[in-house]
N, C-alpha and C positions, 0 to 999 in steps of 0.2 A: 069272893076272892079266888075261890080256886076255878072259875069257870074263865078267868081270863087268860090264866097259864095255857089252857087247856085251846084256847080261841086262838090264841098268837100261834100255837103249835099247828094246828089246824091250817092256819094263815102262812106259817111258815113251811108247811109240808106242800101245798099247792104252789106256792112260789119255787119251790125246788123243782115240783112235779113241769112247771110251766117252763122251765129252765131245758131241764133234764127233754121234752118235745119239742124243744125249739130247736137244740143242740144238734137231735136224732132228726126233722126237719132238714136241716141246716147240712147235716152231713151226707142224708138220701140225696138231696138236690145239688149238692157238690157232686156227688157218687155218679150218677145219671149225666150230670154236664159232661165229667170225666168221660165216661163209656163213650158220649155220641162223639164228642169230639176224636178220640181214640180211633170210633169205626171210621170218621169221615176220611182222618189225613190215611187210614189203613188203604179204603176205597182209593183214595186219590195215589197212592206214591206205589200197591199190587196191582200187576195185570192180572184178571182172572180169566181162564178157558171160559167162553161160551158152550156147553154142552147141552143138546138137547136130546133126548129121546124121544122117538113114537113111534107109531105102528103105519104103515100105508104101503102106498102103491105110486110107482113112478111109471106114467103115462109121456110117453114123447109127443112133442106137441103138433108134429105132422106123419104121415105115412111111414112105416120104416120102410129102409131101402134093400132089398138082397143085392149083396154085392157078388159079380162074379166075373171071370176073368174069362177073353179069349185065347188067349195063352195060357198053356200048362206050367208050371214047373214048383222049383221047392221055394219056398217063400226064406229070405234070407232076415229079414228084419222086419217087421210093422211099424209104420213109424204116427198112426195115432191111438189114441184110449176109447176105449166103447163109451159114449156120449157124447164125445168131444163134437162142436162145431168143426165143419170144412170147407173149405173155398174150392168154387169150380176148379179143376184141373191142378189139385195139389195133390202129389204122391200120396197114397196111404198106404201102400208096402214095396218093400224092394227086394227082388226074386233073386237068386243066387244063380246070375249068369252061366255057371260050368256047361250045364246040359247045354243050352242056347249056343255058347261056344263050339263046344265040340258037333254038334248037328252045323254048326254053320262051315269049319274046318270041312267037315265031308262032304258036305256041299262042294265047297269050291273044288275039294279035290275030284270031286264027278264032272264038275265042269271042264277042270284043267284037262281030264280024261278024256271029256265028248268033244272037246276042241282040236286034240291032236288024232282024233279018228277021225276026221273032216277032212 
């Protein structure tokens, strides 16, 4: 008689125990659903920076060019970025006229000069 108390207790502590895993089960695999679905609509509705690091060397992909001018003078603007592409015959900097000016004033004024000595 007393080994049946003892058997249904047993029976009854496994049925709780079988409960009590199913419950804990039941609530990791809600838990987890939760999470993924949480990162996915995260992923979909944040933009994130792409950022990468590394270490290297930038190689241009043909000869570089020296650029140099037949004309002197002070450069008033640059008007591209060191990489940038360029198309034949686009400005890449623009010289601050004054000196060009005033050398051309004297000019003419030599002219006007050598013309009324004639």
């Amino acid at each position: 008689m007393a080994k049946q108390p003892i058997e249904q207790s047993k029976r009854y502590g496994e049925l709780v125990e079988s409960q009590n895993t199913a419950r804990t089960l039941a609530l990791a695999t809600w838990s987890v659903a939760f999470c993924v679905i949480a990162f996915v609509t995260w992923s979909l509705v944040t933009q994130v920076d792409e950022i990468a690091k590394a270490k290297g060397a930038v190689i241009p992909e043909g000869e570089k060019q020296i650029l140099q001018s037949d004309i002197g003078g002070k450069l008033k603007r640059i008007l591209v970025k060191e990489g940038q592409l360029v198309e034949v015959g686009q400005p890449l900097v623009e010289f601050d006229a004054t000196f060009q000016q005033t050398a051309l004033e004297e000019l003419q004024s030599q002219q006007v000069t050598l013309q009324m000595s004639v």
